[in-house]
C-alpha positions in Angstrom: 5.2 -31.3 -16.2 3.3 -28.0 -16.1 5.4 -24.7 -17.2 5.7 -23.4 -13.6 6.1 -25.9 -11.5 8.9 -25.6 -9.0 11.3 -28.1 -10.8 14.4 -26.1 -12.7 16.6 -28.3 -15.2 19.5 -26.9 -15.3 19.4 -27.0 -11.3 19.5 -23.4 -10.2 21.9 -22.2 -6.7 19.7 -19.5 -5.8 20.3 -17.0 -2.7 18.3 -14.2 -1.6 18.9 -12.1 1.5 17.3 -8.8 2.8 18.2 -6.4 5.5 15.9 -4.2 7.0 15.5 -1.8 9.8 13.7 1.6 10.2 12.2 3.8 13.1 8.7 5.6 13.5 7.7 8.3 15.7 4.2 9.7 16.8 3.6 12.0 18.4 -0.4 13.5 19.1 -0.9 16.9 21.0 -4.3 17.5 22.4 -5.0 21.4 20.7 -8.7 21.3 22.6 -10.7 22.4 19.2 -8.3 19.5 17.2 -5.9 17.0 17.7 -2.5 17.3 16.0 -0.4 14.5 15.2 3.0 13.6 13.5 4.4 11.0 12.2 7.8 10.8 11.4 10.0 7.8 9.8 13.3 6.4 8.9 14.1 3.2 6.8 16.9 1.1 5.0 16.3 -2.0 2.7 19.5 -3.7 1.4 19.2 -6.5 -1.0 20.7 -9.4 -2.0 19.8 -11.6 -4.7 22.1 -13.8 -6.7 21.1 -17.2 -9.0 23.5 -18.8 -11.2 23.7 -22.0 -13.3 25.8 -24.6 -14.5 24.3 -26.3 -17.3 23.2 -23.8 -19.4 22.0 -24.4 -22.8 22.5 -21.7 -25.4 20.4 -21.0 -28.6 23.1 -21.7 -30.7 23.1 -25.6 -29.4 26.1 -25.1 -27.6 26.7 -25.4 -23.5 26.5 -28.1 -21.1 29.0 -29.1 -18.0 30.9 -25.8 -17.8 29.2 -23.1 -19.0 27.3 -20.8 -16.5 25.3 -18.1 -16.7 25.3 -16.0 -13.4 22.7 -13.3 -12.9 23.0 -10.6 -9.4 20.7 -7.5 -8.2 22.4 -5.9 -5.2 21.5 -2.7 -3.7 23.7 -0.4 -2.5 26.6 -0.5 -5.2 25.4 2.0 -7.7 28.5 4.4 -8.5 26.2 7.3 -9.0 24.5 7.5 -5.9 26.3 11.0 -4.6 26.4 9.6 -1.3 28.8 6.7 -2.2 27.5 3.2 -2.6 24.2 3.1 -0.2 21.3 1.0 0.3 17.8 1.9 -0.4 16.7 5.0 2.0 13.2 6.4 2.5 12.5 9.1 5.0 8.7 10.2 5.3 7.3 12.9 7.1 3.3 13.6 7.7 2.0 16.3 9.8 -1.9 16.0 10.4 -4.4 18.2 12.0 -8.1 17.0 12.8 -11.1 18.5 14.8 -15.2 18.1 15.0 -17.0 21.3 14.1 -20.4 22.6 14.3 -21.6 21.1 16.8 -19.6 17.9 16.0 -21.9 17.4 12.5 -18.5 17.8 10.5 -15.5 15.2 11.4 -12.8 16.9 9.0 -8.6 16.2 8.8 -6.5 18.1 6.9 -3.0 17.5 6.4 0.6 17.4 4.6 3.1 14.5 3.6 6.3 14.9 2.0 8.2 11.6 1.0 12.4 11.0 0.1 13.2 8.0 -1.0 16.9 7.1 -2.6 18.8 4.3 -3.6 21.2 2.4 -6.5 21.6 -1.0 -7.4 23.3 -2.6 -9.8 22.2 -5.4 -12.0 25.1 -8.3 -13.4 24.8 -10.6 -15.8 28.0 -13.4 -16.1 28.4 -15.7 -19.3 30.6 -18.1 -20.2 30.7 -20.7 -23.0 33.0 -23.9 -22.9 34.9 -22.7 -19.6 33.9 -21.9 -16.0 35.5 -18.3 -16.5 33.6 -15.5 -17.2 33.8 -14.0 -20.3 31.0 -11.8 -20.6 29.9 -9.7 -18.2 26.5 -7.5 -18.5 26.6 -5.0 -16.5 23.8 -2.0 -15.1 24.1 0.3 -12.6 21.5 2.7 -11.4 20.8 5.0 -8.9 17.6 6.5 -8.4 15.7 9.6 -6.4 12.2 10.5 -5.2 11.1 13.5 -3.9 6.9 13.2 -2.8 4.9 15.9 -1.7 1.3 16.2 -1.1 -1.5 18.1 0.6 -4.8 17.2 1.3 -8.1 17.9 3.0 -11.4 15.5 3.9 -14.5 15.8 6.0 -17.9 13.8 7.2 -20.8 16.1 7.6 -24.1 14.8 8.9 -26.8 16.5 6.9 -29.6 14.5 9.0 -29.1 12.0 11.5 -29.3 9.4 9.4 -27.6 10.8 6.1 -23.9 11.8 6.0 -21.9 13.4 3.2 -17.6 12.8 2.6 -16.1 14.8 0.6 -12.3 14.9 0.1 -9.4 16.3 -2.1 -6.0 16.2 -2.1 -2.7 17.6 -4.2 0.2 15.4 -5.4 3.7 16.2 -7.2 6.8 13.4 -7.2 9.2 14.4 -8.6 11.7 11.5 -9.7 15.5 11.4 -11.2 17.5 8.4 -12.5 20.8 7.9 -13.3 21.3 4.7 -15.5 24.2 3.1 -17.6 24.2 -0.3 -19.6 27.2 -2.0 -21.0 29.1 -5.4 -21.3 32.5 -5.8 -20.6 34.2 -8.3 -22.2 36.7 -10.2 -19.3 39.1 -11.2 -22.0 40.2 -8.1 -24.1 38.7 -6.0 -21.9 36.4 -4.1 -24.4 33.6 -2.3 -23.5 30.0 -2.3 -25.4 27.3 0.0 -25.0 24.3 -2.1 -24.0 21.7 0.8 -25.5 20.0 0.6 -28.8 18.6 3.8 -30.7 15.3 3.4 -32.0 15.7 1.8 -35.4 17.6 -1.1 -32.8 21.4 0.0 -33.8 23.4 0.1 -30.6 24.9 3.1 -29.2 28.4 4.0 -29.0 30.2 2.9 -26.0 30.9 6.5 -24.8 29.5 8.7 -21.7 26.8 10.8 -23.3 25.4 8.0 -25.1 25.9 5.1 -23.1 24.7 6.8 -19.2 21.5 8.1 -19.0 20.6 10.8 -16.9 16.4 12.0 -16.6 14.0 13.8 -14.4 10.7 15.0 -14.8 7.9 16.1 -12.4 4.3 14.6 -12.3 0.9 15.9 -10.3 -2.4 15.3 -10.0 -5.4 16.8 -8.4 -7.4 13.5 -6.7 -10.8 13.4 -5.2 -13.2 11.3 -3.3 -17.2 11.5 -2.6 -19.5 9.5 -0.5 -22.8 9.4 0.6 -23.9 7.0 3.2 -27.9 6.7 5.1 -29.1 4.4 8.0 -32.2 2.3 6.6 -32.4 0.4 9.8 -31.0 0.7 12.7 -27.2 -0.8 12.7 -27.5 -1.0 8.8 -25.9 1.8 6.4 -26.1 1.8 1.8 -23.2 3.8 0.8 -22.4 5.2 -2.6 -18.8 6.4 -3.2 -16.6 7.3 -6.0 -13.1 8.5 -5.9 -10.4 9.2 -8.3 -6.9 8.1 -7.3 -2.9 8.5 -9.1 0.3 6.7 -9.6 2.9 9.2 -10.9 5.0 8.6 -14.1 8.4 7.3 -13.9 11.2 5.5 -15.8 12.6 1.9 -16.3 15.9 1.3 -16.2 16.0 -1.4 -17.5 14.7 -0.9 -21.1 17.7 -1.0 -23.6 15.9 2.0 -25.5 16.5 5.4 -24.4 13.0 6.4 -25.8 11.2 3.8 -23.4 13.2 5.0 -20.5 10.2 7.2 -19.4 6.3 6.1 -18.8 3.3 8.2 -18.1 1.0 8.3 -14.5 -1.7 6.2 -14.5 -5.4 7.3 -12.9 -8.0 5.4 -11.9 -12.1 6.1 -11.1 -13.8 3.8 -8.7 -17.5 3.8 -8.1 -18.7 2.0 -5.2 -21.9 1.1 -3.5 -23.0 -1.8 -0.6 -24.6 -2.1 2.8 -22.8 -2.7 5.8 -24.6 -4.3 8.8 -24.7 -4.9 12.6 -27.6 -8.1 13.9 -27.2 -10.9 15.7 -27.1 -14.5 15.0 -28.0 -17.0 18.0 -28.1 -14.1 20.4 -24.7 -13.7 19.4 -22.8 -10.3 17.6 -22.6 -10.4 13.2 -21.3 -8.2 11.1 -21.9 -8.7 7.3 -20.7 -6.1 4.3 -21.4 -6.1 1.1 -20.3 -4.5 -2.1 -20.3 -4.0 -5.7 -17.6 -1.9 -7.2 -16.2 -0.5 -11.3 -13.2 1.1 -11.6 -12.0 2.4 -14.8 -8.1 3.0 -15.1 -6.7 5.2 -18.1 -2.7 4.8 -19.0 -2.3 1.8 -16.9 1.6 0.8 -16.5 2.2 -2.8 -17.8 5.0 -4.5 -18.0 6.4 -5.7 -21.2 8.5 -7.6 -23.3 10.2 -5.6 -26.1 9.8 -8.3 -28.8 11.6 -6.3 -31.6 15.1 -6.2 -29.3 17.6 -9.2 -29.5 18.3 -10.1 -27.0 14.7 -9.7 -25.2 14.3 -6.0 -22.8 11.3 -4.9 -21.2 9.8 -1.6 -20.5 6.4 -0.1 -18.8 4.0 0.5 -21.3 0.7 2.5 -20.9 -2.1 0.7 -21.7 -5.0 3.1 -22.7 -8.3 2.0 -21.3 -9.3 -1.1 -18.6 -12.1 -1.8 -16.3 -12.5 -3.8 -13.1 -15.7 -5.2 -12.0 -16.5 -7.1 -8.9 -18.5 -8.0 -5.6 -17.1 -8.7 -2.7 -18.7 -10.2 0.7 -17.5 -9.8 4.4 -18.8 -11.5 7.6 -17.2 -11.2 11.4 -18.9 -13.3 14.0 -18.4 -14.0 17.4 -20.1 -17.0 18.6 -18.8 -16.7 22.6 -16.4 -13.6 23.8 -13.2 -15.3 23.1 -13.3 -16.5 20.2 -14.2 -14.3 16.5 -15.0 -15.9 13.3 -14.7 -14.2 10.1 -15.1 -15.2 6.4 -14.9 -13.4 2.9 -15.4 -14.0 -0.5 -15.0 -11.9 -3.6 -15.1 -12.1 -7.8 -13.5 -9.9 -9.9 -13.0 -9.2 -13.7 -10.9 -7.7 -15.8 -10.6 -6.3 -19.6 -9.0 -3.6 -21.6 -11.0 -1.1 -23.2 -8.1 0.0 -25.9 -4.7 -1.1 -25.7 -1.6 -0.6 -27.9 1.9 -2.1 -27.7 4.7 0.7 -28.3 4.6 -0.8 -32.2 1.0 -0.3 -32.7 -0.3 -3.9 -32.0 -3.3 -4.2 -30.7 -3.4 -6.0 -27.3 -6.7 -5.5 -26.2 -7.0 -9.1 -26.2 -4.9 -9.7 -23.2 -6.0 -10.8 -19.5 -4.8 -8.9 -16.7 -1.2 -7.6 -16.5 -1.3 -9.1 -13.1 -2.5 -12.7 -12.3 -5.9 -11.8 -11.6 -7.8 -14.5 -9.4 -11.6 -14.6 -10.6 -12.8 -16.0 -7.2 -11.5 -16.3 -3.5 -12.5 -17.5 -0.7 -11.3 -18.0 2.9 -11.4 -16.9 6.4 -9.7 -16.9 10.0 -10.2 -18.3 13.4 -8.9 -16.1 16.4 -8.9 -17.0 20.1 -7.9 -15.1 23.0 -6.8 -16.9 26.3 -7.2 -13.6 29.0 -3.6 -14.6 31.7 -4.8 -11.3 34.0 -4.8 -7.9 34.0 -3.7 -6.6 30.3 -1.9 -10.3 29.9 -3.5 -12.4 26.7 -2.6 -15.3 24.4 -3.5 -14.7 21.4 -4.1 -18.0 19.0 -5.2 -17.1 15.1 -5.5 -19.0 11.7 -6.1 -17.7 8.5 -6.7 -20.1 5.2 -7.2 -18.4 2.2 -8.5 -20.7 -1.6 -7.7 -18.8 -4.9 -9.4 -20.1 -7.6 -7.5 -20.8 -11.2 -5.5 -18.0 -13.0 -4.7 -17.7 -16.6 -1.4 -15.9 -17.5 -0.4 -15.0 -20.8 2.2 -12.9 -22.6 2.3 -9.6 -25.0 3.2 -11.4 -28.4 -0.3 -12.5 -29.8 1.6 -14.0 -32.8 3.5 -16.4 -30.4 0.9 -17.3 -27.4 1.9 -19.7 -24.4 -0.6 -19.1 -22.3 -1.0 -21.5 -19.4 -3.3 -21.9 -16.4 -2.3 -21.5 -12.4 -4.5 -24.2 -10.9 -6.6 -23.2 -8.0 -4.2 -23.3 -4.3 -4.9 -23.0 -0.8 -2.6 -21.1 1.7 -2.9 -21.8 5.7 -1.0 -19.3 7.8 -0.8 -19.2 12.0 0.2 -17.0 14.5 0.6 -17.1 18.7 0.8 -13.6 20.4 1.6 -13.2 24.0 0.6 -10.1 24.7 2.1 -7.7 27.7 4.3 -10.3 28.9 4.1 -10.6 32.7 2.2 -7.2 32.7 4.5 -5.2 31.1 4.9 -3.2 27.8 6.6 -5.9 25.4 4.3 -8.2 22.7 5.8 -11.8 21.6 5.0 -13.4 18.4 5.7 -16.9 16.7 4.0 -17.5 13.2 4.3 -20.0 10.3 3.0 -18.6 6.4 2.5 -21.2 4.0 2.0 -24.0 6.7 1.5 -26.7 3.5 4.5 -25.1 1.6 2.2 -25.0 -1.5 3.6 -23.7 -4.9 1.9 -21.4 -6.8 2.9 -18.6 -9.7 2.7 -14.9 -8.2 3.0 -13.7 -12.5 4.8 -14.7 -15.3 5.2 -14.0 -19.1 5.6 -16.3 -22.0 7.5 -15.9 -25.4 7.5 -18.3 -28.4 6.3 -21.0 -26.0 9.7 -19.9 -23.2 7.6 -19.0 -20.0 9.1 -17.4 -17.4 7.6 -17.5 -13.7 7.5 -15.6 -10.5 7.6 -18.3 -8.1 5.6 -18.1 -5.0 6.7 -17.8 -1.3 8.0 -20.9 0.2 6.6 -22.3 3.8 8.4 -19.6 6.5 8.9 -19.0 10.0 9.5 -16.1 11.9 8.9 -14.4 15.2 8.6 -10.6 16.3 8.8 -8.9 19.3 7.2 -5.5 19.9 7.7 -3.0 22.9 5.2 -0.2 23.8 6.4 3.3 24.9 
């Protein structure tokens, strides 16, 4: 049997639920020399996610019928949060202004976005050994705050009538705070442990100051984009772009080492160039893009395993240098008005340019941090059946083929690498749209129609490999009203 597939012995009684709602507003207000929009939102994720085990087999060669282990992630219980026990909250706000100048040669939007986003959970862990009662309990609360700000500023001006010019910049700060505590209560005398190690991996004394961590800090970045883009032919445009972009520091809760609490912001530089065109094929319209793209990434946040804690911890480490490469291919076509075709294709590589573990290892070695699919392939089929007026059925299928993925760990003197075989995912939708006439939108739609298995990332230890499993075959339905 391969490592991942989706057989578990012991059995595993899993359950998983999520609660979500939110609410958008956008508004637009026609200024004559611009148009000014903004976009205001609300919304609340609460999380479920419990998976337990009856047979459990410990290192020590003991377990079997009676022991369990019992593992749960709900949000909403953290005993920090200072608003009382709450789900995860983000509120974002945007206000945008954009206009044509000069004669419309410059298309320019400015703008500002501010972001609050807050939220606890706590993490359990339940052991027991020779009895169905707990007697171990692992236990880590956290609650967790983001405050997001940013300005920017980007505009299109035709130099010619045939060669245009982007240019763009924009300001970022997050500022972040966590409150964190790890310890394991013992059920039976009732003692507690500090679940924190200090760096030369002796654990912390079980009291407030050691024990609950409590961090902020405040990252920014200045980030940038240029492009310059020229009509060789008629309906066909060769672009060259490059742009720098930013994901802000932050901290991992659920390292076991204070010092590996924080991580740094990662950046990345993309340079881009293609050639986007418009013919026709049988008399019919084509669009075809192409591209060819290098991005370099400095400080990149991986995920690890902490292979000098017992038991295992993980943290984010900052990998120093990686590079992307890859081409990617586009085409729409519409053979007769109701019905478009479209079909893509891409390949990508990856590899690290320098990259340390938190001990010194060198890990440069390493594939992706993040099953990275060399080549896929696919493409979707969508019909429209008109029912009058604004009335349409709308009948699409997508089916998507990723080709094999290697997936390996962070110990190089304990590999287990193993190989994702190549899958194929179908997914179809129906959309009525403006039922009868009127302002509502019905949809039915099935993901995964084969149910297919397939890793979404994993990490292996002393030939142990752990798996993110895949989404299973779902259905669903949404219905949408227009103000």
């Amino acid at each position: 049997m391969l490592p991942f597939a989706p057989a578990c012995e012991p059995a595993l009684d899993d359950a998983y639920t999520l609660k979500a709602w939110g609410v958008v507003n956008r508004t637009e207000v026609d200024l004559n020399f611009a148009t000014l929009k903004n976009i205001v939102s609300f919304r609340q994720f609460d999380r479920q996610t419990w998976q337990s085990s009856w047979l459990v087999n410990f290192v020590d060669g003991s377990g079997g019928p009676g022991n369990f282990s019992f593992t749960g992630n709900p949000n909403g219980t953290s005993i920090y949060s200072p608003f009382g026990p709450t789900p995860l909250r983000t509120f974002t706000e945007e206000v945008q202004l954009s206009g044509k100048s000069f004669g419309e040669r410059l298309d320019w939007t400015t703008g500002f976005f501010y972001m609050n986003d807050a939220g606890g959970d706590t993490n359990n862990s339940y052991q027991s050994i020779g009895t169905a009662v707990s007697l171990s309990n692992s236990i880590n609360p956290t609650w967790g705050r983001t405050n997001s700000w940013g300005v920017y500023g980007q505009g299109t001006f035709a130099l010619t009538d045939k060669l245009r010019l982007t240019a763009g910049l924009r300001y970022s700060s997050d500022h972040k705070k966590i409150w964190d505590d790890s310890y394991t209560l013992n059920a039976a005398t009732g003692a507690v442990t500090c679940s924190l190690f200090d760096a030369n991996n002796v654990r912390l004394p079980s009291i407030p100051t050691q024990c609950i961590i409590r961090l902020s800090n405040t990252w920014s970045a200045l980030t940038w984009n240029f492009a310059l883009d020229y009509n060789i032919l008629p309906g066909t445009m060769v672009y060259v772009s490059a742009s720098r972009g930013y994901r802000s520091g932050s901290f991992f809760p659920r390292a076991i080492h204070p010092n590996l609490f924080p991580y740094k912001p990662e950046y990345l530089t993309n340079y881009e160039t293609g050639l986007k065109s418009d013919w026709r094929l049988f008399g019919q319209p084509m669009r075809t893009d192409l591209s060819f793209y290098l991005a370099d990434q400095t400080d990149m946040q991986v995920q690890v395993q902490d292979t000098t804690t017992v038991p295992l911890s993980g943290f984010i480490n900052n990998a120093g240098k990686s590079r992307y490469m890859g081409v990617e291919f586009e085409a729409v076509y519409r053979p007769i008005p109701p019905l478009t075709l479209t079909a893509f294709a891409s390949y990508e590589t990856f590899k690290y340019l320098s990259y340390r573990d938190n001990t010194g290892a060198d890990l440069s070695y390493q594939t992706a941090p993040e099953p990275l699919t060399p080549w896929s392939v696919g493409g979707s089929a969508e019909y429209t059946v008109p029912l009058g007026g604004d009335s349409d059925l709308v009948f699409r299928a997508d089916v998507g083929w990723t080709s094999k993925v290697k997936t390996n760990n962070i110990n190089p003197n304990a590999k287990g690498d193993w190989d994702q075989p190549a899958y194929t995912i179908v997914n179809l939708r129906a959309d009525w749209i403006n039922i009868m006439g009127r302002p509502v939108d019905l949809g039915v739609w099935v993901t995964n129609l084969a149910n297919n298995w397939y890793s979404n990332g994993g990490t292996c230890l002393n030939g142990s490999c752990v798996a993110v499993p895949s989404p299973p075959r779902m259905f669903g339905g949404d219905i949408e009203y227009h103000f």
